[in-house]
MMTF fields as JSON, N, C-alpha, C and O atoms, coordinates in Angstrom:
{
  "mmtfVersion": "1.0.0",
  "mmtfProducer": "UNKNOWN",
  "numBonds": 211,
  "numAtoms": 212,
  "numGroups": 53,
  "numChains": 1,
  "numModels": 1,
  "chainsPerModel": [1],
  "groupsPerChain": [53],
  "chainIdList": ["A"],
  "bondAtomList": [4, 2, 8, 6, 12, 10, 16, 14, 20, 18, 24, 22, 28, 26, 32, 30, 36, 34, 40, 38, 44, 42, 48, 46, 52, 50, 56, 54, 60, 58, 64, 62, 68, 66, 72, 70, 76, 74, 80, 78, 84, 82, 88, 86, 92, 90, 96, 94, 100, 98, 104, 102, 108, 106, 112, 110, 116, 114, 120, 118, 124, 122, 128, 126, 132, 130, 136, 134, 140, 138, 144, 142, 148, 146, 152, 150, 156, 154, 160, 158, 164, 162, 168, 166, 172, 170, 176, 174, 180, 178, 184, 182, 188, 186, 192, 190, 196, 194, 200, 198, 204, 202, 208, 206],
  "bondOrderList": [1, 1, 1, 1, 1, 1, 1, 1, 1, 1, 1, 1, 1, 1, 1, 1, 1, 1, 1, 1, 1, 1, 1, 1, 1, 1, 1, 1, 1, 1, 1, 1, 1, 1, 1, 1, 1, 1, 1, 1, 1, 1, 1, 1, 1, 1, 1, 1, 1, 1, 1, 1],
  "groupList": [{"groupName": "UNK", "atomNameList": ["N", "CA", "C", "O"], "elementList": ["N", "C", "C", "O"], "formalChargeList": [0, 0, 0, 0], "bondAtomList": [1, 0, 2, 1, 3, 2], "bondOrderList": [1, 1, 2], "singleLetterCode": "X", "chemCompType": "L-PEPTIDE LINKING"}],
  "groupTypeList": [0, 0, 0, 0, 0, 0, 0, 0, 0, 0, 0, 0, 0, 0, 0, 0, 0, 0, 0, 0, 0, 0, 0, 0, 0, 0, 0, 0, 0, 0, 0, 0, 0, 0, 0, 0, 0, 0, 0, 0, 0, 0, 0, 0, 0, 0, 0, 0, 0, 0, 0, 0, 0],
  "groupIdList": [1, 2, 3, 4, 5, 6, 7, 8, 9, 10, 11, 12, 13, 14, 15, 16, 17, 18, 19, 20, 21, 22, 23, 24, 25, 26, 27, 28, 29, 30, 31, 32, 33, 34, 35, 36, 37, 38, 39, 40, 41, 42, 43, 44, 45, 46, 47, 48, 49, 50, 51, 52, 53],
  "secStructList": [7, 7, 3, 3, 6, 6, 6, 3, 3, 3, 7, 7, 6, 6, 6, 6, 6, 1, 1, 1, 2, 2, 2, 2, 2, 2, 2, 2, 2, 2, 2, 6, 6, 6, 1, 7, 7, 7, 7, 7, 7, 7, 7, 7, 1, 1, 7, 7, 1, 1, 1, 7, 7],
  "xCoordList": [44.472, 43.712, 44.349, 45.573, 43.527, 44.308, 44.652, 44.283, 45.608, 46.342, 45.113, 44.025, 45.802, 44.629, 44.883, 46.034, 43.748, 43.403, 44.277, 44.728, 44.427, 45.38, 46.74, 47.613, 46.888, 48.574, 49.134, 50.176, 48.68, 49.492, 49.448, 49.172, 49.715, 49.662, 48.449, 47.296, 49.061, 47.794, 46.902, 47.0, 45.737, 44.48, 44.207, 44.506, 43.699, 43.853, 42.079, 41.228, 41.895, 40.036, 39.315, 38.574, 39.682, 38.757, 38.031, 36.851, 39.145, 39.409, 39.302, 39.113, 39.398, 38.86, 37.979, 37.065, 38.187, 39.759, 40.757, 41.718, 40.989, 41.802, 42.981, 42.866, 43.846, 45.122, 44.956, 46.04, 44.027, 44.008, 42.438, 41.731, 42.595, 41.356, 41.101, 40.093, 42.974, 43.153, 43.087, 42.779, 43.371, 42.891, 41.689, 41.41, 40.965, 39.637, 38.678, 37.715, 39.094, 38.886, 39.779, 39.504, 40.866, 41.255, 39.833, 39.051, 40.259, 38.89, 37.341, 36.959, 37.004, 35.926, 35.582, 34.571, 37.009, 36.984, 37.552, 37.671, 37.972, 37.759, 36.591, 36.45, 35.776, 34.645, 33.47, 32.562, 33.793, 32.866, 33.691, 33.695, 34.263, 35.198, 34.565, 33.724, 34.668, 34.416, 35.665, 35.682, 36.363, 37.755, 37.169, 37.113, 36.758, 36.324, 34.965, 34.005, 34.809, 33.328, 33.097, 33.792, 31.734, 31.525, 31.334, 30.326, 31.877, 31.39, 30.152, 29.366, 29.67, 28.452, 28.571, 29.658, 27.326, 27.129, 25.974, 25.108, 26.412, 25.431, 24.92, 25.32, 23.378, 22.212, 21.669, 20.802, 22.212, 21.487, 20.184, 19.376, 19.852, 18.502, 17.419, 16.22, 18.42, 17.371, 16.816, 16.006, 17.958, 17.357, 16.262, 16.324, 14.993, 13.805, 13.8, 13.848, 13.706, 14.466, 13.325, 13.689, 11.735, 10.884, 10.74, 9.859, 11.858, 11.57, 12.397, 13.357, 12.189, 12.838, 14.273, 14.73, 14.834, 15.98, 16.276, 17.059],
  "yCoordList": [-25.228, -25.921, -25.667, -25.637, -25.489, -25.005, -26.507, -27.598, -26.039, -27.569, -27.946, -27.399, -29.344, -30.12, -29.394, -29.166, -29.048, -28.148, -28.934, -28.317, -30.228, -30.712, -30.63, -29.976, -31.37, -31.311, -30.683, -31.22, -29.525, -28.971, -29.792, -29.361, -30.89, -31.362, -31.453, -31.604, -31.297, -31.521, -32.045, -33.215, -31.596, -32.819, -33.653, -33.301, -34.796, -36.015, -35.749, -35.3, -36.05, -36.589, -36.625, -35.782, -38.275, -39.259, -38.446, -38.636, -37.238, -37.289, -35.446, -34.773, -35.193, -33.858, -33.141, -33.799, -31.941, -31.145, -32.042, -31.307, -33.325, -33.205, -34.23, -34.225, -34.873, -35.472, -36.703, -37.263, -37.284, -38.706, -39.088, -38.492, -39.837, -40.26, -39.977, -39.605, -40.419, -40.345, -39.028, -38.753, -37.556, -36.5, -36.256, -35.359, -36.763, -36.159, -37.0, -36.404, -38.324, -38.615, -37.979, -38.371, -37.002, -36.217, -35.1, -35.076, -34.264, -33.249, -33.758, -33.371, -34.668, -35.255, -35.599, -35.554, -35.977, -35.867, -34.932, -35.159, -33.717, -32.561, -31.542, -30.709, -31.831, -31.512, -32.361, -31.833, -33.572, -34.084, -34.349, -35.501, -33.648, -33.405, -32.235, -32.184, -31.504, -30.363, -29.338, -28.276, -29.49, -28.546, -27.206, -26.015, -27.877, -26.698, -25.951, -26.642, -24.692, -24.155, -22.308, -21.327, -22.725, -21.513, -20.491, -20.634, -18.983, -17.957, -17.637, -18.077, -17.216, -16.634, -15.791, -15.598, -14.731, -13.279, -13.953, -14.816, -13.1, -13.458, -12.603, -11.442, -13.232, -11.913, -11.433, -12.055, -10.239, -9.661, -9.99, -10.165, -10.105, -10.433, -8.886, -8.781, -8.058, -6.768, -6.016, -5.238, -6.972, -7.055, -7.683, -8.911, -7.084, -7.379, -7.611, -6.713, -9.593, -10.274, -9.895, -9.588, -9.62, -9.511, -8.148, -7.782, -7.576, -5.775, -6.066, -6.805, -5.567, -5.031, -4.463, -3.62, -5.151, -3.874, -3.145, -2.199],
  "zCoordList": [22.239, 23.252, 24.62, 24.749, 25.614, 26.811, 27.175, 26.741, 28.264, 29.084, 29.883, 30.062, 30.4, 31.212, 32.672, 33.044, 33.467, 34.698, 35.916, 36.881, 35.746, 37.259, 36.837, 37.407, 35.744, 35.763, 34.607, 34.233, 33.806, 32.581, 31.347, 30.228, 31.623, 30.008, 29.289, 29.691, 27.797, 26.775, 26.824, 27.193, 26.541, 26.645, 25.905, 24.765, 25.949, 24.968, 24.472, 25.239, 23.393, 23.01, 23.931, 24.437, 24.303, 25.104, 26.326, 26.622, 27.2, 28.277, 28.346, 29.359, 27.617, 27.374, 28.51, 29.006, 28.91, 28.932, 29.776, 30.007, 30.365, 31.159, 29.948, 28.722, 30.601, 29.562, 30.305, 30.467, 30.785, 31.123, 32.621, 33.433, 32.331, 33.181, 34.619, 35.221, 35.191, 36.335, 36.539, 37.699, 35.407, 35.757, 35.955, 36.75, 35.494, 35.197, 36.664, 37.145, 37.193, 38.632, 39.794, 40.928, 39.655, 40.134, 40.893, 41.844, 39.612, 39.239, 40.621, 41.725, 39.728, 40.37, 41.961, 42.663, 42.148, 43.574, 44.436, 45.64, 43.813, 44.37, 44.571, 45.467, 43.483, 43.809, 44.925, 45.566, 44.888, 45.707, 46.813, 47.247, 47.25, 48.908, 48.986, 49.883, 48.487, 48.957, 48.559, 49.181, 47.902, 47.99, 46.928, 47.231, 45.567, 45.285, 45.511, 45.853, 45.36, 45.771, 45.03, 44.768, 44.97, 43.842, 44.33, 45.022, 44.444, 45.369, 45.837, 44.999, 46.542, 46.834, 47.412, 47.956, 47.596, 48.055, 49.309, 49.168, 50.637, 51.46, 51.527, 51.442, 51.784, 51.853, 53.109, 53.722, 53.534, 54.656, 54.94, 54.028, 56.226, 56.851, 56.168, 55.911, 56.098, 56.254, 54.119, 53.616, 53.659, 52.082, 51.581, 51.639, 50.97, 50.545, 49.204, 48.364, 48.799, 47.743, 47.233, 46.098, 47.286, 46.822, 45.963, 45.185, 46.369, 45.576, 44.477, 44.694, 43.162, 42.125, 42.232, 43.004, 41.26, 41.577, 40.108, 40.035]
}
């Protein structure tokens, strides 16, 4: 089982993947700050999303 994503330790059941709650409201409020964010590709003005590729 991989470790819990904030602090390394094992993950418990309940709380899965993280090893406790306060991880897993960790987590949570890094995402809703804004810290983490998913890549994106920006799309040129002059690319035609409508054509096939």
């Amino acid at each position: 089982m991989k470790p819990c994503p904030i602090c390394g330790k094992p993950p418990v059941e309940a709380s899965r993947p993280f090893c406790s709650e306060r991880c897993r409201e960790v987590d949570l409020n890094r995402w809703l700050s804004g810290s983490y964010a998913i890549p994106a590709r920006e799309i040129d003005d002059e690319d035609d999303m409508d054509e096939p590729k």
